[in-house]
C-alpha positions in Angstrom: 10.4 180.6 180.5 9.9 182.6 177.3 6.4 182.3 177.5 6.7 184.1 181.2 8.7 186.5 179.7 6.4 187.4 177.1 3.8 187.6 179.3 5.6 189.8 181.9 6.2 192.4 178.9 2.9 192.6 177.6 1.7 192.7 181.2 4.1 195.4 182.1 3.4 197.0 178.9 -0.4 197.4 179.3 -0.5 198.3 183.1 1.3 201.1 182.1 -1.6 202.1 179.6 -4.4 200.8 181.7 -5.5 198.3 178.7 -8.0 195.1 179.1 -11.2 193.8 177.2 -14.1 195.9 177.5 -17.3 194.2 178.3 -20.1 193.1 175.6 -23.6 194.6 176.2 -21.7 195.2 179.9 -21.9 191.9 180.5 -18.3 191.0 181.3 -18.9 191.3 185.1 -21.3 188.0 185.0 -19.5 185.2 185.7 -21.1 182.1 184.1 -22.5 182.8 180.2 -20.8 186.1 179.0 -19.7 185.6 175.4 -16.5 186.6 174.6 -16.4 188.1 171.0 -16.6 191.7 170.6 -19.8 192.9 169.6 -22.6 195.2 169.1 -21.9 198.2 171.7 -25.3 199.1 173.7 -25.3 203.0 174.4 -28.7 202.6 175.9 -31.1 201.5 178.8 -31.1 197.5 178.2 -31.7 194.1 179.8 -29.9 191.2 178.7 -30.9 187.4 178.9 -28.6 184.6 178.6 -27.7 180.7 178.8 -24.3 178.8 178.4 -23.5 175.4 178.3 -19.4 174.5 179.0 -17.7 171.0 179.1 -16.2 171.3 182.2 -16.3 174.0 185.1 -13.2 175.9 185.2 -12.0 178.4 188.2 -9.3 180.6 187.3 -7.2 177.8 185.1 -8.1 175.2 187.7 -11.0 172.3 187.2 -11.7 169.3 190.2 -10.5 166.0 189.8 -13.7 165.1 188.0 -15.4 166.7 184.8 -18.3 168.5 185.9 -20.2 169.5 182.5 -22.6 172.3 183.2 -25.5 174.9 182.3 -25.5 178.8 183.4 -28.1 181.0 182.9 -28.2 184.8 183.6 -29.8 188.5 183.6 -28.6 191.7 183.2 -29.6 195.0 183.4 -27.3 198.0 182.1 -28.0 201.6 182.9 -27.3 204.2 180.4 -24.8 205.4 183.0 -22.7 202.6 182.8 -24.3 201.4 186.3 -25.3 197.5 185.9 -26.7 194.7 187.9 -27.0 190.9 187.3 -27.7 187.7 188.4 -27.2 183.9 187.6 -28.0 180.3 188.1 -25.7 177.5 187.5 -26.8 174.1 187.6 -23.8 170.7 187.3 -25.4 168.2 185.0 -25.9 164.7 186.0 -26.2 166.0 189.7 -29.3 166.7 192.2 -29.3 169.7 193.3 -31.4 171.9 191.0 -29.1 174.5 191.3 -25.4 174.5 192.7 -24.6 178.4 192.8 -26.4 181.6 192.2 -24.4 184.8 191.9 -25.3 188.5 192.5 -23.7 191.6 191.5 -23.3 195.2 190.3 -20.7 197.4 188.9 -20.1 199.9 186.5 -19.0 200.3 183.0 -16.4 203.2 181.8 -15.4 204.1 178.5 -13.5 207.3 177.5 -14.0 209.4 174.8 -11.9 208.5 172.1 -13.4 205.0 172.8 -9.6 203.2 173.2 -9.2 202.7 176.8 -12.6 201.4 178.7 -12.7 199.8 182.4 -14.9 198.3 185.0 -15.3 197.7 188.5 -18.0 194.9 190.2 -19.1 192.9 193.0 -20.6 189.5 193.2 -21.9 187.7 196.3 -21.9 184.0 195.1 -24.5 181.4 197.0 -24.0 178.0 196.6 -25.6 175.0 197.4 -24.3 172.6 200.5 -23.5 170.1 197.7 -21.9 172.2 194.7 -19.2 170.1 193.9 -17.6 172.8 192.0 -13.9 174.2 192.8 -15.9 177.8 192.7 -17.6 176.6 195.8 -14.1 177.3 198.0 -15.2 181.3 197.7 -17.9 183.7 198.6 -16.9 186.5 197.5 -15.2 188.6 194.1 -14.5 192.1 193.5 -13.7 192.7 190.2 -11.5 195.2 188.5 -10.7 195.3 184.6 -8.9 197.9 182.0 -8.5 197.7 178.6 -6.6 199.8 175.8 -7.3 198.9 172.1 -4.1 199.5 170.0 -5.8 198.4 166.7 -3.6 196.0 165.6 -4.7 194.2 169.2 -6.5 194.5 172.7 -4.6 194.4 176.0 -6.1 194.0 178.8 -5.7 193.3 182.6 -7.6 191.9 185.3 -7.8 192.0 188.6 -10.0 189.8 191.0 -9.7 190.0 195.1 -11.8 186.6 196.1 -13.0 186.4 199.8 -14.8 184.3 201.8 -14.1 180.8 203.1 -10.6 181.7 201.4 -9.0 184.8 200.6 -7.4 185.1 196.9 -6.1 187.0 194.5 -5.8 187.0 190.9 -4.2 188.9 187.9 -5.6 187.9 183.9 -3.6 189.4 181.3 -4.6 189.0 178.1 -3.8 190.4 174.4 -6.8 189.9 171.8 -7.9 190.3 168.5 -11.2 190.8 167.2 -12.1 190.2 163.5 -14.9 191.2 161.8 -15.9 190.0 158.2 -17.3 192.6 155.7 -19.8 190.5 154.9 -23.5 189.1 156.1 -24.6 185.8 156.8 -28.2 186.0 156.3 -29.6 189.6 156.5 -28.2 193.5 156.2 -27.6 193.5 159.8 -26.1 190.4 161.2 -22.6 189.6 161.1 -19.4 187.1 162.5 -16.9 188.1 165.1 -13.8 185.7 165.8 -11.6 187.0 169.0 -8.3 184.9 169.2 -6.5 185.8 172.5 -3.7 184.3 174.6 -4.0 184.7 178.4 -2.0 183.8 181.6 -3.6 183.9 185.0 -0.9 184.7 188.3 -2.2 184.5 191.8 -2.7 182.6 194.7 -4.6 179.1 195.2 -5.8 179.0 198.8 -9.5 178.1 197.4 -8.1 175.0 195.9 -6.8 174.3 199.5 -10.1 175.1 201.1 -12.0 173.2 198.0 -9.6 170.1 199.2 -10.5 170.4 202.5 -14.2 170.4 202.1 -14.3 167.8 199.6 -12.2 165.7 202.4 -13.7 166.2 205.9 -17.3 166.6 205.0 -18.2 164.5 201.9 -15.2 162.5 200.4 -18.0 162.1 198.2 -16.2 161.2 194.7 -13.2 159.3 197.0 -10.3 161.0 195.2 -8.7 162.3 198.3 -6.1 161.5 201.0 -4.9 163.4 204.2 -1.8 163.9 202.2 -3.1 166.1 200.1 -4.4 168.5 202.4 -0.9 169.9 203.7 0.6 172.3 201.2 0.8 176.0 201.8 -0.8 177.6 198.9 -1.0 181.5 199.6 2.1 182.2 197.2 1.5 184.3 194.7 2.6 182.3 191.2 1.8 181.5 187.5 -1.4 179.6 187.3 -2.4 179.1 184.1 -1.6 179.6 180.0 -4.3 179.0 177.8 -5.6 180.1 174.6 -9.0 181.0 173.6 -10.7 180.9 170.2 -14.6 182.6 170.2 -16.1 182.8 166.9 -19.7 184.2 167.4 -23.1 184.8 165.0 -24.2 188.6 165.9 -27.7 190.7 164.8 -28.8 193.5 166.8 -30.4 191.8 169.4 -28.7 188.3 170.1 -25.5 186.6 170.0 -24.4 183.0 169.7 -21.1 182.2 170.1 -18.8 178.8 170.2 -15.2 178.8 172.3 -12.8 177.3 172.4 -10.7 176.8 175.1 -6.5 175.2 175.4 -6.0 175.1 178.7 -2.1 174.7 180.3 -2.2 174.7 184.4 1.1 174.8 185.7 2.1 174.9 189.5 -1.0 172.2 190.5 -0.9 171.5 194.0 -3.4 169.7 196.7 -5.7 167.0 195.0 -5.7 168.5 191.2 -4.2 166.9 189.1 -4.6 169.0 186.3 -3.0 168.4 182.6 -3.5 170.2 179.3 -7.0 170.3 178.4 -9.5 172.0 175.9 -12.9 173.2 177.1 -15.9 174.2 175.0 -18.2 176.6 175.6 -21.5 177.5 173.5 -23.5 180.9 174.8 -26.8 182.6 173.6 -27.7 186.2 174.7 -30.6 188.3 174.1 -30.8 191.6 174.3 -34.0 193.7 174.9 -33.8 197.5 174.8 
């Protein structure tokens, strides 16, 4: 309970300040290999490249009852606007398909003047293959919706996602960050490290894991972890998903970023087939950056 609470206030806190984490190169919108330390700003016409590798696919706090290790790449092109448009491929390893989703999207980027408070807004169609295996696979469809307000001493930020599709979802991601930045190179005049600590809850609803269930039962049954039984719980209520705690440290220059995270993962209110525990995924992402 006193994490709740916590997590309530800040929530409360930052809505009424419109705070979240503002995007990297504008990339936050992508779904699959956006890194998540704070760095180098673009200001200009650019297109982004980039590939991620994680330990284990994770869905708004929630992973299947078997690890599914993965690759993501993605490309994105950000206006000078703020206007941006992407698209990525993400492929389970040890699997056949040669890809088992591809997203699509576009949104744009905000940032006000005294560069504190920043927000986005995006869609993203997501495709995936008839035998993605992924929890993911239960939706079609996300529209995005993030704030953010930098106090200094930390970042707040909220997130909103409406999922639709095969099920109909919808999430809130509050967060509170902070991003470090040594005074001093690694290699060269320009490169640098970032490290971005934050601790997050997710609230919503879990219809997709419902859906997800369902799919993985009547049509496949594939990895033979399901019953009937499992099928039957009402999962539209809208409750605390998921605690976790998030460590990026990344390598920055001008023109790419490689980062490691770190991910402790707490799911609480598991229902259908998951049985999820307390976990830690790992994540390693590369971007480039042409402009």
């Amino acid at each position: 309970m006193k994490y709740l609470g916590l997590f309530i206030f800040s929530f409360l806190y930052a809505v009424a300040d419109a705070a979240a984490t503002e995007p990297r190169y504008f990339l936050t919108a992508a779904k699959t290999a956006v890194a998540d330390s704070d760095s180098v700003q673009v200001r200009k016409r650019s297109v982004s490249v980039g590939i991620n590798y994680g330990n284990d696919a994770i869905f708004f706090g929630r992973v299947g009852p078997v690890k599914y290790p993965y690759v993501a790449t993605d490309v994105v092109y950000n206006d000078k606007s703020g206007f941006f448009v992407y698209g990525s491929a993400l492929k389970v390893l040890g699997y056949d398909p040669v890809f088992d989703e591809v997203d699509l999207g576009a949104g744009y980027y905000f940032k006000s003047k005294n560069k504190k408070y920043s927000s986005n807004i995006s869609y993203t169609r997501f495709i995936f293959n008839n035998d993605a295996r992924i929890i993911k696979s239960a939706s079609t469809n996300d529209i995005n919706f993030k704030n953010s307000y930098d106090w200094n001493i930390m970042k707040s930020s909220v997130t909103a996602d409406f999922l639709f599709g095969k099920s109909n979802d919808f999430f809130l991601t509050i967060s509170q960050s902070k991003n470090f930045e040594p005074n001093w190179s690694i290699f060269t005049d320009e490169d640098y490290l970032t490290f971005n600590p934050s601790i997050n809850m997710i609230i919503g609803t879990q219809n997709f894991v419902k859906k997800y269930s369902e799919d993985r039962f009547y049509l496949h049954n594939r990895d033979k972890i399901f019953s009937s039984a499992m099928l039957s719980r009402n999962n539209g209520r809208f409750t605390a998903l998921n605690y976790y705690l998030k460590v990026p440290v990344a390598y920055n220059t001008p023109h790419y970023t490689l980062e490691a995270a770190y991910r402790y993962s707490i799911p609480v209110n598991v229902e259908n087939a998951l049985q999820n525990r307390h976990a830690s995924f790992f994540n390693l992402t590369f971007y480039y950056l042409f402009y």
